[in-house]
C-alpha positions as CSV (number, residue, x, y, z in Angstrom):
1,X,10.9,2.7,0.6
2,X,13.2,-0.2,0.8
3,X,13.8,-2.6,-1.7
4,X,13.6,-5.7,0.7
5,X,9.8,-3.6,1.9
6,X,8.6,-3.4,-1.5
7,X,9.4,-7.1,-2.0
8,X,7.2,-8.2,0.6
9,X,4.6,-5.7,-0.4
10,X,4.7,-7.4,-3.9
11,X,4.6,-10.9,-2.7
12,X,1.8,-9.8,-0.3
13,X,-0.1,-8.1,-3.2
14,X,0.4,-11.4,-5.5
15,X,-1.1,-13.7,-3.1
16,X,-4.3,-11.9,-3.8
17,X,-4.8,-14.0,-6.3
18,X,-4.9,-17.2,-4.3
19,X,-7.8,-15.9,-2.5
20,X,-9.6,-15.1,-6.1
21,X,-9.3,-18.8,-7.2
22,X,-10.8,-20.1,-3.4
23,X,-13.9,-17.8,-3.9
24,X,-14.1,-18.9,-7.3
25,X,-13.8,-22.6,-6.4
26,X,-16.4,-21.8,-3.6
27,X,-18.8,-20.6,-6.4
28,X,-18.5,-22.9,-8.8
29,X,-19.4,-26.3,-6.8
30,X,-22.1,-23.9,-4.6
31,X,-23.4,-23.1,-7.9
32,X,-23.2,-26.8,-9.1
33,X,-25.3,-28.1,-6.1
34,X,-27.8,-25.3,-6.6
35,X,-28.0,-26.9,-10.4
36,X,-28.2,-30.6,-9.1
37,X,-30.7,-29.9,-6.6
38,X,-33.1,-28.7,-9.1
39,X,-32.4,-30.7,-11.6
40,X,-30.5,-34.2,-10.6
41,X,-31.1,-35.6,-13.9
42,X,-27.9,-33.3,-15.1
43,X,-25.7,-34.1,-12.6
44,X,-22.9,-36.1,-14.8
45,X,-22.6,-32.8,-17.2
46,X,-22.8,-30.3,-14.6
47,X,-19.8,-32.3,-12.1
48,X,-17.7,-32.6,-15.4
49,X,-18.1,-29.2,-16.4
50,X,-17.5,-28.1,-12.5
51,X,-14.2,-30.1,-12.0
52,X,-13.2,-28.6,-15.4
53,X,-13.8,-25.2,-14.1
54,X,-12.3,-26.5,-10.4
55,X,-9.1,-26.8,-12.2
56,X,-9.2,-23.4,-13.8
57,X,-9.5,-21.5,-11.0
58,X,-7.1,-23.6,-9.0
59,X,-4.6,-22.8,-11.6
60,X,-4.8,-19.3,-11.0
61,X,-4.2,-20.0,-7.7
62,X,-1.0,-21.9,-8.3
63,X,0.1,-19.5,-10.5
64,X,0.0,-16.3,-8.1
65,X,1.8,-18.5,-5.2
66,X,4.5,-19.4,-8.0
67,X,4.4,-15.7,-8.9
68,X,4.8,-14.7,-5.4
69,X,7.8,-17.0,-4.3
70,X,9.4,-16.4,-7.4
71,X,9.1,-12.6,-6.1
72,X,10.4,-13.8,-2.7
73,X,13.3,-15.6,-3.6
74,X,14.7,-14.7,-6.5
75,X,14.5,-10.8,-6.9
């Protein structure tokens, strides 16, 4: 295999973890609106706690595109 393949490949195979961080954001608020529904009375705690998990996620996300440009264009 080429080196300039494998690069791709590797890039390709990072950005797997941008996908994790949108199913994870898509669980957490679905999962936050199943909690406000039944109980509304929580809402304030459960958004806060959401966003803070929101941001988690999202910087997984961010870090596997960083990851996966920094295999791009600097290897």
């Amino acid at each position: 295999m080429e080196a300039e393949a494998a690069k791709y490949i590797g890039a390709g195979l990072a950005c797997l973890g941008m996908a994790g961080a949108g199913i994870g954001v898509g669980t957490i608020f679905g999962a936050m609106l199943n909690g406000v529904a039944r109980n509304p009375s929580v809402e304030a705690k459960l958004r806060t706690n959401a966003f803070i998990g929101a941001a988690l996620a999202e910087a997984l996300g961010i870090f596997a595109f960083t990851l996966a440009m920094i295999i791009l264009f600097v290897f």
